[in-house]
C-alpha positions as CSV (number, residue, x, y, z in Angstrom):
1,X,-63.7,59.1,38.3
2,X,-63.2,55.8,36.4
3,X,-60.7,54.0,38.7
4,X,-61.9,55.4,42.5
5,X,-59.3,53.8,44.9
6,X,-60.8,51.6,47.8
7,X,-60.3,53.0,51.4
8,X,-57.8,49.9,51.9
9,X,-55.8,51.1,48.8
10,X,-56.0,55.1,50.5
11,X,-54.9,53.6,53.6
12,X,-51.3,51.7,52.3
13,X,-50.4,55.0,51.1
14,X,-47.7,57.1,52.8
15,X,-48.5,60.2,54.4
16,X,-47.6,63.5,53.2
17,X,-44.2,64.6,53.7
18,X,-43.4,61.0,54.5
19,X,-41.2,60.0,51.9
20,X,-39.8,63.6,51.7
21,X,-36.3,62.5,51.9
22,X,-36.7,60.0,49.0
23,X,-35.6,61.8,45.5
24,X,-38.4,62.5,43.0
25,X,-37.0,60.1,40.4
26,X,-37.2,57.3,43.2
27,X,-40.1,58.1,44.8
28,X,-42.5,54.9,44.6
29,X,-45.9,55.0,42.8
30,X,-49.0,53.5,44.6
31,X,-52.0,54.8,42.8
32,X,-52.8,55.6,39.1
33,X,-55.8,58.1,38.2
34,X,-56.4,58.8,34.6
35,X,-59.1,60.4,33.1
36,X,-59.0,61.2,29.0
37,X,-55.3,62.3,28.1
38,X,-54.6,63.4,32.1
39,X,-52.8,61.2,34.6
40,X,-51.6,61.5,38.3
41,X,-49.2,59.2,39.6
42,X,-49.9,59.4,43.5
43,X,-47.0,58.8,46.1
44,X,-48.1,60.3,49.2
45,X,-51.5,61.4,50.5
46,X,-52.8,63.2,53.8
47,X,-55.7,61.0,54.8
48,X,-58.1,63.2,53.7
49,X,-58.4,65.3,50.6
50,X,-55.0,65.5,48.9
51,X,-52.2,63.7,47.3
52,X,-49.0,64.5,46.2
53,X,-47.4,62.9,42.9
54,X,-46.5,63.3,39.4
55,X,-49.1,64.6,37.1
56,X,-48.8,64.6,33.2
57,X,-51.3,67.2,32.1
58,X,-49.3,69.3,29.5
59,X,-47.2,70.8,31.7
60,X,-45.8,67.1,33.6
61,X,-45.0,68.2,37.2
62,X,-45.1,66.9,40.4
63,X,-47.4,68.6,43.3
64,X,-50.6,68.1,45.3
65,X,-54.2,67.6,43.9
66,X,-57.3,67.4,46.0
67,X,-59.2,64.3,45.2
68,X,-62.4,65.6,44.6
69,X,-60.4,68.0,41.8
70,X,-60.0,64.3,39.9
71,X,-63.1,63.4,40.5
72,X,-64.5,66.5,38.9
73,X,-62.3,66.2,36.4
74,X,-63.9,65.3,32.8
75,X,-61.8,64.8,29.3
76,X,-63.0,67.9,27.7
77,X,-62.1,70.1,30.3
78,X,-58.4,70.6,32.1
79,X,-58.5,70.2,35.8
80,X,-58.3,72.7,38.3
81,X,-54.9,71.7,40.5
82,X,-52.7,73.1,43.2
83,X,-49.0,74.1,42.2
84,X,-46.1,74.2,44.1
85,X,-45.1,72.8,47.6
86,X,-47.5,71.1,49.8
């Protein structure tokens, strides 16, 4: 992954389901992965593995990705992702 976040950056994030209430078009942006033409826009995350955020990947969407998914990720191949509601 080009742009690993810091365990400081992981820990200012909010936790899953935590800004729940908050509508998608509002919901605050902490971290930005991108890797070749794929991008995650991560506003929540469980502490552990996985995040929940906005993902352009040819089919934009929001959901939940498992970090080591982005890590794996490479440009010439589309990541593997989870779909649907955390």
């Amino acid at each position: 992954m080009w742009n690993e976040p810091t365990p400081e950056q992981l820990a200012k994030l909010p936790k899953l389901y935590e800004t729940e209430k908050v509508p998608l078009k509002d919901k605050p942006v902490y971290i930005h992965f991108f890797i070749g033409g794929c991008d995650w826009f991560i506003a929540e995350y469980d502490g552990e593995d996985l995040f929940f955020g906005y993902a352009t990947l040819g089919d934009d969407t929001f959901g939940g990705v498992g970090i080591h998914l982005i890590q794996r990720a490479k440009a010439d191949q589309g990541p593997t992702r989870h779909r649907g509601r955390l």
